[in-house]
Structures are given as C-alpha cells and as structure tokens.
C-alpha positions in Angstrom: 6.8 -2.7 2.0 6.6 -3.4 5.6 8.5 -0.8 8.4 11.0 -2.7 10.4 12.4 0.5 12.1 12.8 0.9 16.1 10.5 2.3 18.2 11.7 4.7 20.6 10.4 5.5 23.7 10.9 8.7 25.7 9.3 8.5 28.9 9.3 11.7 31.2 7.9 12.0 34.8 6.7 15.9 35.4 5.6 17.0 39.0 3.3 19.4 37.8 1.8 22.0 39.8 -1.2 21.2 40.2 -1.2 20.1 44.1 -3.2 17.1 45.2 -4.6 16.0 48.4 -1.4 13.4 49.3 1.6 15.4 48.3 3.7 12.2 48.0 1.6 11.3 44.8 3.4 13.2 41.3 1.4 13.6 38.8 3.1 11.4 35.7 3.1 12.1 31.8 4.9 9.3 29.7 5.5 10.7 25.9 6.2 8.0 23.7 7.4 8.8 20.2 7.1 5.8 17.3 10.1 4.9 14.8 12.4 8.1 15.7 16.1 7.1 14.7 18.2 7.0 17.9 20.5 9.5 16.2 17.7 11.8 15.0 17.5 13.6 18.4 19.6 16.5 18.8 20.4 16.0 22.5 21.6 12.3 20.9 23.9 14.5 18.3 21.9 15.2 15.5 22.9 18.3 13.5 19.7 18.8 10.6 17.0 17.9 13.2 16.9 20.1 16.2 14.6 19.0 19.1 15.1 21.6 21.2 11.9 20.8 24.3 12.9 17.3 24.1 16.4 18.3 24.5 15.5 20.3 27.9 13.7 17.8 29.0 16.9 15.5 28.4 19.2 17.6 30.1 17.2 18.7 32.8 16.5 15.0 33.6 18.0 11.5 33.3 19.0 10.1 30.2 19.0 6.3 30.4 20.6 4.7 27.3 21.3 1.4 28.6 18.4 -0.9 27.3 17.1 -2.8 24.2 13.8 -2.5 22.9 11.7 -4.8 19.9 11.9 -3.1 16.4 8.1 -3.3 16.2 5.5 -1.4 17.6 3.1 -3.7 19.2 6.3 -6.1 21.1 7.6 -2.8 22.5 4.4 -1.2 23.6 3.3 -4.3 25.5 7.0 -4.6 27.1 6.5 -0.7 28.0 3.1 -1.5 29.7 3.8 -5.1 31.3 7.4 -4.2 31.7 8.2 -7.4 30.6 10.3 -9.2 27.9 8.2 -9.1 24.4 8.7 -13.3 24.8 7.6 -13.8 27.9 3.9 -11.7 27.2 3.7 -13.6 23.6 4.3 -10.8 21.7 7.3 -11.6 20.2 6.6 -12.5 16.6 4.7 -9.5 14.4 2.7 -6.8 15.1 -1.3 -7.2 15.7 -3.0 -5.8 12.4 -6.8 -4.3 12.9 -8.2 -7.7 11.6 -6.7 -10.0 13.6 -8.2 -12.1 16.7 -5.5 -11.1 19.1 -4.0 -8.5 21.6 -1.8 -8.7 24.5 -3.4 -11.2 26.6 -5.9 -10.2 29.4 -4.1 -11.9 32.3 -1.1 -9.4 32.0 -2.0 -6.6 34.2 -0.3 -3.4 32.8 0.7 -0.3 34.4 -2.3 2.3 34.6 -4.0 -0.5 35.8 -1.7 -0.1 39.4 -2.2 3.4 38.8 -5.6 3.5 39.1 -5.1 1.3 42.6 -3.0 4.1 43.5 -5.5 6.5 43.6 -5.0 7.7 40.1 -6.6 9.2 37.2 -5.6 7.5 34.2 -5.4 8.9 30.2 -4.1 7.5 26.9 -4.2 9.9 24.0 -3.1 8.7 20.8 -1.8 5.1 20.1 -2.4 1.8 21.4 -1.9 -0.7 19.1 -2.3 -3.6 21.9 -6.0 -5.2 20.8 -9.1 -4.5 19.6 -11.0 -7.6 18.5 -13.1 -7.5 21.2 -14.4 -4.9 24.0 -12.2 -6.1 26.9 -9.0 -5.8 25.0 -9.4 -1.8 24.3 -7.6 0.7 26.7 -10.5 2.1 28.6 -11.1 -1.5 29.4 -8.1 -2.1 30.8 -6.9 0.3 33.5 -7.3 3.7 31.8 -9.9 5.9 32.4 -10.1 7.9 28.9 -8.6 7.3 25.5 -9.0 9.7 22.6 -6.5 8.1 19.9 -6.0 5.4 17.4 -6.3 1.8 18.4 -4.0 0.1 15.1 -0.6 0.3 14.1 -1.3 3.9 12.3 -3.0 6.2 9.9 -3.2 9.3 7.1 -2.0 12.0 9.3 -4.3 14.3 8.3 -7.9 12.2 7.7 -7.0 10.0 10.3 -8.3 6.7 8.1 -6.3 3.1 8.0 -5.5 0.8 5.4 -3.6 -2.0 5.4 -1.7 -2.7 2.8 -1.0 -6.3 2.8 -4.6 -6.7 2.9 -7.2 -5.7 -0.3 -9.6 -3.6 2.5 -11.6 -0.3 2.1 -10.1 2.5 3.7 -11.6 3.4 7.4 -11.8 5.6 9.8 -9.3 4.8 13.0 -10.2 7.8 15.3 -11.7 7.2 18.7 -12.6 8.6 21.6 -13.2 5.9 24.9 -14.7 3.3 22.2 -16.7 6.1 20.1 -15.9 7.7 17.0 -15.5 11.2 17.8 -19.0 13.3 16.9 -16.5 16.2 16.1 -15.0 16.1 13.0 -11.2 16.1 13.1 -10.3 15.3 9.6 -7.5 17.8 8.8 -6.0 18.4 12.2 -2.5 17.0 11.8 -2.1 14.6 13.7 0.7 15.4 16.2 -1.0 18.6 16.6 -4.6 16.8 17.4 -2.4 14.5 19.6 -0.7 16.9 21.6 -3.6 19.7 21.8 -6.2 16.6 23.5 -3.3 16.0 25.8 -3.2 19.4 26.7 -6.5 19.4 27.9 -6.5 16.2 29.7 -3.6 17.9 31.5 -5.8 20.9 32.0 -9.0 19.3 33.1 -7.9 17.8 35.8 -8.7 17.6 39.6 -6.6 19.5 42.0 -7.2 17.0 44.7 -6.6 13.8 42.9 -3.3 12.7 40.6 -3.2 11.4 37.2 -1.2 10.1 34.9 -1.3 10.7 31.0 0.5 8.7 28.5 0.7 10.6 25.6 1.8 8.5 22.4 2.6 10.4 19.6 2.0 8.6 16.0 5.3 10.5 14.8 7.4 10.0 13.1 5.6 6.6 12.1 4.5 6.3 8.2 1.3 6.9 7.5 -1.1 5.0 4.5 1.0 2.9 2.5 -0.6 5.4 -0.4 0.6 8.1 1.2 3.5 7.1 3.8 5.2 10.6 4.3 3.2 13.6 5.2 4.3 16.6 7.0 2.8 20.1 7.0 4.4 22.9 4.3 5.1 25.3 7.2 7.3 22.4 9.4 9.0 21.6 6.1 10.4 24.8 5.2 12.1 24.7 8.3 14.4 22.5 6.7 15.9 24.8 3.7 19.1 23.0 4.3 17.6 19.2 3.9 17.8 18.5 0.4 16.9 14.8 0.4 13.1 15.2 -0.1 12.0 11.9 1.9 14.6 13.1 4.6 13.2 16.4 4.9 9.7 15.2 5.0 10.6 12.9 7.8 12.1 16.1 9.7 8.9 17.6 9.3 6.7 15.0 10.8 9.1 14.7 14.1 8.0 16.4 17.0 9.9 19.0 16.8 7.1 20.8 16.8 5.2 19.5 20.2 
C-alpha cells in the first residue's frame, strides 16, 4: 500500500515578542502539516474535525488558497524550500526512501539558508525528508542551525522507529537530534506532542537580540509503520463520540487539533 494523499502546507509568519536588536527583522515560525485533507480543516468547512488554533490563526491572517502542490511529501517539501517547481529541482518522480542515494541536489540553495545571511537563527523540528545518504545532504548541513526530528518519510508515532515496507528491512530508529540520536529516551512521547513541546523550547531559548526562524513540521496526520499505520492517543479519540467510522475517527485523533 503506498499513500498518494496531498500534503498540505500551512505556513504562518508570527512577530513574536521577543524584541531583537533591528526591529525590522520578525521573528518567523512556518508549521507545516503532512497529508491533512483540504476539507478536514474547520476554518475550510469541516463539521466532525474542529481545528479551532489553526482556525484563529486563519482568520486572524491571510488565507491563500490559490496554488497547487505535488501529492508526495518529498516533491512538495523541496518546492516549499527552493520555492521552485518539483520538475525544475528533479524531484518530480517519487519520494526519497531512507535507502536511497539521493536528496534534493546540493546546488539548490533553500530558504533558511538566506535566513541565516539575514542575520538569522535557524531551527527544524520534526521532518525533513529531503536526503540523508550522506552528511552534506542533512538539514544542519544545509542552512539550519539545529534539527531535532526525523530525517525519512515517517515513523511509529509513539517509538519513533521506521520501516519500509516495500523493502524486507529491520525496523530502526529514525529520531535525531543535529545528526545524533537523542541520549534521552523519547520512546512513548507521541509524536505531535514531542514535536510541538521541542518547538516550544526552541521558541523559548532564544536570544532577545538576534531573530530566528523555526520551521516546525508536524508528522501528522501522516500514516505511521505500514504495521501499524493509524495511531492516535485514547484521550484525543474520545473526543470524537460522534465519529463512528473507526479509521476516520482515528485519523481525527492524530490531527493537530491538539497542538
């Protein structure tokens, strides 16, 4: 079974308060969610899902619903960060699975590289997806300053381990933190909840006389292990009483509604 479902991106610039030394510099945070259905947004209409903090963002902001995106994770990720057609970055064809030679290509400069010429701090928490055959092609190699995340398409949202299922592989741990694997042991944190927590703290760790820039990308409401594709926690499920499709009902409890 292989996901063909759209990636959609909400991307959000917040002036926070924290004041830095050239006022004219915002600090930026980019949430990106992964394979939420247009329509599964309650700003967008949706009546069994509500979203209520994405919704305030939405209204309090601009909604721009004028664009196409690739229905696969790593063409639209390295379209967000080039800001560039999938075709014209090579990217246009399949996603890059954990055992493959290839990433987006290192003459593509993406954005927290320009960032960082700005003056910026620069953060990733969660996923990238983009390369990781070799050193060069991992975030913290390529413009931002920390990553605490997952580097392949996903995982088991609560051990935080990868297999791919196409391929006869052990199971292993995808968890990261710059290009270590975290001494802390994380296993049972879910993941939008370990997601969003180390963002929080990125947020809160920072300088008051320098700006940054965080892009947070949540793995929800992506699948996780073939073995295991839909996992949500019992208390986000029961609050959806009235959703009595069970595969529905677990994909309203792995949104991030929660966040």
């Amino acid at each position: 079974r292989k996901m063909k479902t759209l990636t959609i991106t909400v991307a959000v610039l917040i002036c926070c308060s924290v004041a830095t030394a050239k006022p004219k510099q915002k600090n930026i945070v980019i949430i990106q969610s992964d394979d939420v259905g247009f329509y599964d947004y309650s700003f967008r209409g949706s009546t069994e899902i509500p979203t209520p903090n994405i919704d305030a963002l939405a209204y309090n902001g601009i909604i721009m619903d004028r664009f196409y995106t690739a229905p696969l994770c790593t063409p639209s990720r390295g379209s967000l960060m080039t800001a560039k057609y999938p075709h014209h970055i090579g990217l246009q064809h399949n996603v890059q699975w954990n055992d493959e030679p290839w990433g987006l290509g290192l003459q593509h400069k993406i954005f927290p590289e320009y960032f960082k010429e700005a003056g910026y701090n620069t953060h990733l928490v969660g996923k990238w997806h983009l390369g990781m055959h070799k050193k060069a092609y991992t975030p913290t190699q390529r413009g931002f300053d920390t990553h605490f995340g997952f580097l392949g398409p996903w995982t088991d949202y609560f051990n935080h381990t990868f297999i791919m299922y196409n391929r006869n592989y052990s199971r292993g741990l995808d968890l990261h933190e710059n290009l270590e694997i975290p001494a802390e042991d994380y296993t049972g944190e879910y993941a939008t909840d370990l997601y969003t927590r180390k963002a929080v703290e990125v947020i809160d760790g920072q300088s008051k006389d320098k700006p940054f820039f965080l892009l947070l990308n949540q793995m929800a409401c992506h699948t996780g292990n073939d073995d295991f594709p839909l996992q949500a926690k019992p208390e986000d499920l029961a609050r959806f009483p009235h959703i009595t499709n069970p595969k529905r009902k677990l994909y309203a409890g792995r949104s991030l509604n929660p966040i």
